[in-house]
PLY file of the C-alpha trace (Angstrom):
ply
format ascii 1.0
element vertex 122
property float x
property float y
property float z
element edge 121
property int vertex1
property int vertex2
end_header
137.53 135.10 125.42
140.81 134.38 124.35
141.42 138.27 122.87
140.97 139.50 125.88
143.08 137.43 127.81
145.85 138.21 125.39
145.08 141.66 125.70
143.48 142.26 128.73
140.96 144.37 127.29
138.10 143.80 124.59
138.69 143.49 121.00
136.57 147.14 120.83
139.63 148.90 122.49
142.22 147.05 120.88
140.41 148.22 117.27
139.73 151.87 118.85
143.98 151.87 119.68
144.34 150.77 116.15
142.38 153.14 114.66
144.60 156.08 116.58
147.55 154.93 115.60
146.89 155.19 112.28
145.28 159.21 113.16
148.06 160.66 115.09
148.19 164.52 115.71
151.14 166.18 114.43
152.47 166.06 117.90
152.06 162.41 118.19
153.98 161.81 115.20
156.87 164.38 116.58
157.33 162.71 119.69
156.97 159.16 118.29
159.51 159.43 115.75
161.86 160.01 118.75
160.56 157.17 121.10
160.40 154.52 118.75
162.79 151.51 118.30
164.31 152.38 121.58
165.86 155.14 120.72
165.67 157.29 123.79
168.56 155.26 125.91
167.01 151.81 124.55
163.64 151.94 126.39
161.16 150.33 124.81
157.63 152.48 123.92
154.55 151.47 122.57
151.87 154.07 121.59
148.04 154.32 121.20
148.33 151.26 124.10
145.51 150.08 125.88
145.98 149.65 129.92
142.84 148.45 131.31
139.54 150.37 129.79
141.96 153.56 128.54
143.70 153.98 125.64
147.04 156.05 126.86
148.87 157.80 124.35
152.38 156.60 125.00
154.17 154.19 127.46
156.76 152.42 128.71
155.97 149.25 130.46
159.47 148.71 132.48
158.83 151.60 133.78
155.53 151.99 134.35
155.54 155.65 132.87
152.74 156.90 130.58
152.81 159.98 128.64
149.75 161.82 127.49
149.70 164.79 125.39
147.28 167.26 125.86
145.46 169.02 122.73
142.84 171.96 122.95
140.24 169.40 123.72
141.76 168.71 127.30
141.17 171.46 128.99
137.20 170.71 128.57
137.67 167.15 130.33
140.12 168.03 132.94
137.54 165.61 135.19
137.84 162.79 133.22
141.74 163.21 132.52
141.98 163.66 136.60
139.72 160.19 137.16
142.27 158.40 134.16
145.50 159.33 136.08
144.34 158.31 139.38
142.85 154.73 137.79
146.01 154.52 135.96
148.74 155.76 139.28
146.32 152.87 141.39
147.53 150.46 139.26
151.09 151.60 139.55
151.94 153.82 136.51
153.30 157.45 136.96
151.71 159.48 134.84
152.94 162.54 133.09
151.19 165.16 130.63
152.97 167.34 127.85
150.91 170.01 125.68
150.87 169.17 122.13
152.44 173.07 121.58
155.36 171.89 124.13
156.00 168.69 122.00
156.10 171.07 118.47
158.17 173.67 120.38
160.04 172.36 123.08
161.05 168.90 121.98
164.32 168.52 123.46
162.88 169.27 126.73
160.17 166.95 126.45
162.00 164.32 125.73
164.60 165.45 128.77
161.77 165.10 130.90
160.94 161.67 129.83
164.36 160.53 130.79
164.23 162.28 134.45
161.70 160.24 134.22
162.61 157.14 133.61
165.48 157.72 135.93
168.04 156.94 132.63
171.07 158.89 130.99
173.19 159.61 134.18
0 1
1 2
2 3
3 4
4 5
5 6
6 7
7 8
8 9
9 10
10 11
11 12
12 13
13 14
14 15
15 16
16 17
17 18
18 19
19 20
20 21
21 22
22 23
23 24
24 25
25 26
26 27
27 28
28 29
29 30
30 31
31 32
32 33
33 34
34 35
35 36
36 37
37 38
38 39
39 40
40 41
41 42
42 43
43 44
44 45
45 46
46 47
47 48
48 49
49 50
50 51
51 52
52 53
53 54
54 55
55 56
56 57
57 58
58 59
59 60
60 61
61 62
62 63
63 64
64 65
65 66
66 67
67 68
68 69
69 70
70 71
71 72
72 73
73 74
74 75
75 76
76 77
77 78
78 79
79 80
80 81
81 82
82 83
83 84
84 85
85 86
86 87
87 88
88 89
89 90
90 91
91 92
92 93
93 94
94 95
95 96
96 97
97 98
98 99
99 100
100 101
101 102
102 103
103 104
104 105
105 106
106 107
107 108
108 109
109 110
110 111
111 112
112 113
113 114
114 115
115 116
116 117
117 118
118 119
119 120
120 121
């Protein structure tokens, strides 16, 4: 009882966000290498981090922004991606979705998107 009180979720989630962290996509590693240690205008990310029963790819907890990143995969569980976001935006989180060929590609604009965002950098 007292792991999930720490955590607010069950030790099975908290191993299953381990486990990704340590299998990021190529993307994931892109965008995280720019994220962490608060380097984008010293907000603070954490990845693979569980909110609830979900597992969301990145976020930022002051500002209640998550950021998924959509591979091939996605587009065969639009549904379940649809049901996530509107869990997630009930509980007060903005949600916002990058491709993983946008992150490889188009870095600097993902990462300018984060920061509209995040309402930072002005």
């Amino acid at each position: 009882m007292a792991d999930y009180q720490r955590w607010r979720t069950t030790a099975a989630i908290q191993k299953r966000a381990t486990e990704l962290r340590q299998a990021q996509t190529l993307a994931e590693q892109k965008l995280w290498a720019r994220l962490r240690r608060k380097q984008l205008y010293g907000l603070k990310f954490r990845r693979q981090h569980p909110i609830g029963r979900f597992i969301v790819d990145f976020c930022c907890l002051s500002k209640k922004l998550v950021i998924e990143l959509d591979g091939d995969s996605h587009s065969e569980q639009e549904e379940y991606d649809q049901k996530r976001t509107a869990w997630l935006q009930e509980r007060g989180y903005r949600v916002i979705r990058f491709t993983n060929r946008q992150v490889e590609r188009h870095l600097e604009a993902v990462l300018a998107e984060i920061v509209r965002q995040c309402d930072v950098g002005k």
